[in-house]
N, C-alpha and C positions, 0 to 999 in steps of 0.2 A: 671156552667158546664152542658152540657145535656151529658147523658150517655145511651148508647144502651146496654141491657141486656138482652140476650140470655137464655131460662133455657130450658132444656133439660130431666132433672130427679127432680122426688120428691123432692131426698134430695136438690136439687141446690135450691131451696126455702127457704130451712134452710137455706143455707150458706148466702143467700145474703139479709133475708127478714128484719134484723133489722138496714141493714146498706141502704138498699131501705128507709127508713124510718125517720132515722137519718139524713141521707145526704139530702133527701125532705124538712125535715124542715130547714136546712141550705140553702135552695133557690136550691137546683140542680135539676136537671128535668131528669126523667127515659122515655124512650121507650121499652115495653118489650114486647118481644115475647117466647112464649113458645108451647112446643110441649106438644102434650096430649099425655103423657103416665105415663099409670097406676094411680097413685092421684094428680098426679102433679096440672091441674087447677083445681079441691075438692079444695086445698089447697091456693092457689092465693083467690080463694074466698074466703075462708075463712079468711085470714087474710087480704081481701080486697086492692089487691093488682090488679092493671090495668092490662091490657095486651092482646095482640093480639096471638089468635088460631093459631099455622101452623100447626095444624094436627096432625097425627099420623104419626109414620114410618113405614118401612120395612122391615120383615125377612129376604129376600132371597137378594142376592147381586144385580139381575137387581134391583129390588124392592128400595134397597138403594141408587144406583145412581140416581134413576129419582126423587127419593125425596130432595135428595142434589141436583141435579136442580131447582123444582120444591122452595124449599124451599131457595135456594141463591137466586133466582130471586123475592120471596116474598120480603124478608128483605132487598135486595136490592133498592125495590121502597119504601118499609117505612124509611128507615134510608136518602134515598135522600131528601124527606119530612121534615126529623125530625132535620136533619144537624146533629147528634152530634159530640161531638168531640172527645171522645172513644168510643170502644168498649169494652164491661167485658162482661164474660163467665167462667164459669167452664169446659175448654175444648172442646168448643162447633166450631167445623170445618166453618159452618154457620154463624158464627158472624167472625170470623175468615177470613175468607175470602170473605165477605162480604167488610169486613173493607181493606182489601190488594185490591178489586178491586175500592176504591171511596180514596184510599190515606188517610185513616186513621189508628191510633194506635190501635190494638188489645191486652185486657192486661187478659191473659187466668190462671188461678188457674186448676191445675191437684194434685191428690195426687197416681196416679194409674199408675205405672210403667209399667206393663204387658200391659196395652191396646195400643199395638205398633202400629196397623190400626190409635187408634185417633190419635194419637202422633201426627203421619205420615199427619192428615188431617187438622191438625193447626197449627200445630208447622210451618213450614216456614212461614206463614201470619201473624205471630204475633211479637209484637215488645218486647213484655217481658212474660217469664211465672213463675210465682210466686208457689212453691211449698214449705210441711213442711222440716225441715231442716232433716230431717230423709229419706224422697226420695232416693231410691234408684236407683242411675242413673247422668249424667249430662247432661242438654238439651245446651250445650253451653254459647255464650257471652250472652244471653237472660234470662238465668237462674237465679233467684233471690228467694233464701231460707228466710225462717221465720220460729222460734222456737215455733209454732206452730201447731196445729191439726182444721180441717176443722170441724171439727164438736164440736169446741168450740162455736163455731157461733152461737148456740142455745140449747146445753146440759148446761142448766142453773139449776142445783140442787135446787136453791131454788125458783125457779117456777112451781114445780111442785106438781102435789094435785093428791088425787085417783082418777082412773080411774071411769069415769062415768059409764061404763058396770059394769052390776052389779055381784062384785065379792063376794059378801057376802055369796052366796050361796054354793058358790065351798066348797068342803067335806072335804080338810086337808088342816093345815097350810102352807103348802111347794107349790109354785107352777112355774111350768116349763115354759117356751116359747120357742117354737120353730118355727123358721124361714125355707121358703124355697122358693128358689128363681127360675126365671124361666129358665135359662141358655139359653136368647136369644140373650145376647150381642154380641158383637165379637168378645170381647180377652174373652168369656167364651169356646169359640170354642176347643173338643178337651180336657176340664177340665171336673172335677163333684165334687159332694158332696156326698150325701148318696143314699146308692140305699134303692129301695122301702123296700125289705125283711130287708133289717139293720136297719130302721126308726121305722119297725114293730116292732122287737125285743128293740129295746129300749124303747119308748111308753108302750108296754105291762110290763117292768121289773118295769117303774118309776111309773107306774099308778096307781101299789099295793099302794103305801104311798103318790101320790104327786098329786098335778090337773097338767094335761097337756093341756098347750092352744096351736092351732097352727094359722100361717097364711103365705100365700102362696101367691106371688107376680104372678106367671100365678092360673091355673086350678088347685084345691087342687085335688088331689087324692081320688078315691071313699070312701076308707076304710080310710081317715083321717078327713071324713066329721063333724063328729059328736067332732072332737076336737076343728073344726075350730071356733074360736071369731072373732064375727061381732063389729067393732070399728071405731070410726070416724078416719081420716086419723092425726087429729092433735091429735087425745088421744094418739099415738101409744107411743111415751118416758114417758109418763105418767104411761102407763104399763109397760114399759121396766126397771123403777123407782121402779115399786112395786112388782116384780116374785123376785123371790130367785137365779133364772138360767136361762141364753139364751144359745138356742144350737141354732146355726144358720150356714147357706151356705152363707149369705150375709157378706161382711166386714165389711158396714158399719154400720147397726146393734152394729154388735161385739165391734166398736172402741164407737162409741154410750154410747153403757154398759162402758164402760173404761172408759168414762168422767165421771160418777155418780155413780161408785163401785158398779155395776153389775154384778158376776161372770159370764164371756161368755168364753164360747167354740165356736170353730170355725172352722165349718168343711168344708172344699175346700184344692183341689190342688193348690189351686194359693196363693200367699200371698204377703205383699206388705212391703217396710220401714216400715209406720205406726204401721202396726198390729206388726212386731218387735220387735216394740222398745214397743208395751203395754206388749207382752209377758216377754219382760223383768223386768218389772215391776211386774209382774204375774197378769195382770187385764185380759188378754185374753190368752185362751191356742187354740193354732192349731192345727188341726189335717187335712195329708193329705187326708185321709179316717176316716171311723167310726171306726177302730182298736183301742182302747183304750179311746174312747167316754165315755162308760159306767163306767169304771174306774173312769174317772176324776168327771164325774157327782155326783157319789156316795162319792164319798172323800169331793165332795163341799156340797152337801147336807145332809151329815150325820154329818158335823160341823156345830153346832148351833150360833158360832158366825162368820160363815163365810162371810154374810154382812156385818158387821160390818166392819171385817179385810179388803175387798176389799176397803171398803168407805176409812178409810183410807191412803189404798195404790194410790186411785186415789186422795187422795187430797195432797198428796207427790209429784205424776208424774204432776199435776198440777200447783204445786208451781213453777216447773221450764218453765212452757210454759208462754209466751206473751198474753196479753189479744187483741185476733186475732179479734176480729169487729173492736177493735180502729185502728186494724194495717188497714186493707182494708181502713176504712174509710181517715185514714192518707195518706196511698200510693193514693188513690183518689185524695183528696183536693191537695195535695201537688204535685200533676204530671204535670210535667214532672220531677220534678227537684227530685222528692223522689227517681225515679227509679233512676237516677246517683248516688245521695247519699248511698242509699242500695248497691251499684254496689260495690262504695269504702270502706263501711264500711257495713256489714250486721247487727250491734248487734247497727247500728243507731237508734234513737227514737226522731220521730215529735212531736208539739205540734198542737193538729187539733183542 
């Protein structure tokens, strides 16, 4: 089967790099293209993975249209080249309708209910959209759930070793990570996370007993320079594996920590099923604002065997998910006929 792969973000590298890999050595053939942003192709490299440049995007709305021109009409002359016979994406509008203008099946993975712009930019072009079964929402006769989390894909606990930066140095045993993202998507339009003065105040209360590391997906802030850790882009769950607390704006981050009993907080207006159903679990706690941040922080960090207890409680919320690369790689091999099967029976299981 040749298959066209779309990626768009960082994390879509995780989701789909060991099923690029698996399914290659089964004879199938990839054509990928990926947008440069933020570490996205760092990370293609790295794990030596092919793939054609479409650039960067656009902040401003003209800005994004002429790029979804500009970049439907790219993929549009490679996938004519390359013939394949799907298309896969994680939401990706571009492959999407790419594949709706040459008559082919687009089979798109979302986990993020609020981003109603994408929804809206691929959802009609696509023949199935596969989400975790906790999704909060119905996309219709196209909708096809899986007991699942997207970021099992590559939160693999026992692949992971210390962080190469050297943390030996840091001055107490306890140490923090803090995330902080750029708020330039488009369902972040209108939301936030922590304002600068509340970040301060936190930082300064944990710093007395903890190392605080941070890292910043745009432009860190002048006065949080001196926290910032410089890390290769594939160290980063390595670290997220060895801090004691994530306070993050990022979700995915957060649900990250939840596969490997991370205590994470998780500060944003927005929230999604996923994050939910971990709070439920108590592996990630939400908060719409920083109002009771410091609270939770302190309650996780002045319990000494709070690692411990999250590990786990995420190997509990674990036992009940599906092992999700075998499932991709199944609903793959086995397409067309997996998506009718799933259709009829959702809790079906191939053999790939």
């Amino acid at each position: 089967m040749k298959i066209f792969l779309d990626i768009g973000h960082p994390a879509h590298v995780h989701y789909f790099r060991k099923s690029i890999k698996i399914l290659q050595e089964k004879g199938h053939e990839f054509l990928i293209t990926a947008r440069n942003k933020d570490v996205t192709i760092q990370l293609l490299d790295h794990y030596k993975i092919d793939y054609y440049n479409r650039g960067k995007g656009h902040g401003n709305i003209i800005g994004k249209i002429l790029y979804l021109l500009k970049t439907n009409f790219m993929l549009f002359f490679l996938a004519k080249r390359f013939s394949p016979d799907i298309f896969l994406s994680f939401a990706s509008p571009y492959a999407a309708q790419v594949a709706f203008l040459l008559n082919k099946d687009h089979i798109a993975f979302t986990d993020t209910e609020h981003a109603k712009l994408g929804i809206i930019s691929f959802l009609p072009f696509s023949k199935f959209v596969l989400t975790p079964a906790v999704y909060k929402g119905d996309l219709g006769k196209k909708h096809i759930r899986f007991n699942g989390f997207m970021e099992q894909c590559y939160m693999d606990k026992k692949s992971f070793k210390k962080p190469v930066h050297n943390l030996d140095k840091l001055k107490f045993n306890r140490t923090v990570f803090i995330r902080l993202v750029s708020w330039a998507a488009s369902h972040d339009i209108g939301e936030s996370g922590f304002a600068n003065e509340e970040l301060k105040f936190i930082i300064k209360s944990l710093e007395v007993n903890t190392n605080i590391l941070i890292s910043c997906e745009g432009i860190i802030p002048e006065e949080f320079k001196k926290y910032q850790i410089m890390t290769e882009p594939h160290e980063i769950h390595n670290l997220l594996n060895f801090v004691d607390l994530f306070i993050g704006e990022g979700a995915t981050m957060a649900s990250e920590c939840a596969m490997i009993g991370t205590p994470a907080i998780y500060v944003n207006s927005l929230t999604a099923g996923t994050i939910i159903e971990q709070e439920r679990y108590n592996l990630v706690h939400r908060f719409g604002s920083s109002l009771g941040v410091m609270d939770k922080a302190l309650e996780i960090l002045n319990n000494q065997n709070s690692k411990s207890e999250y590990k786990k409680r995420s190997e509990k919320f674990l036992s009940n998910q599906i092992d999700v690369n075998d499932f991709i790689n199944s609903f793959i091999i086995n397409y067309p006929q997996s998506a009718k099967l799933l259709q009829e029976n959702p809790n079906y299981k191939f053999n790939s």
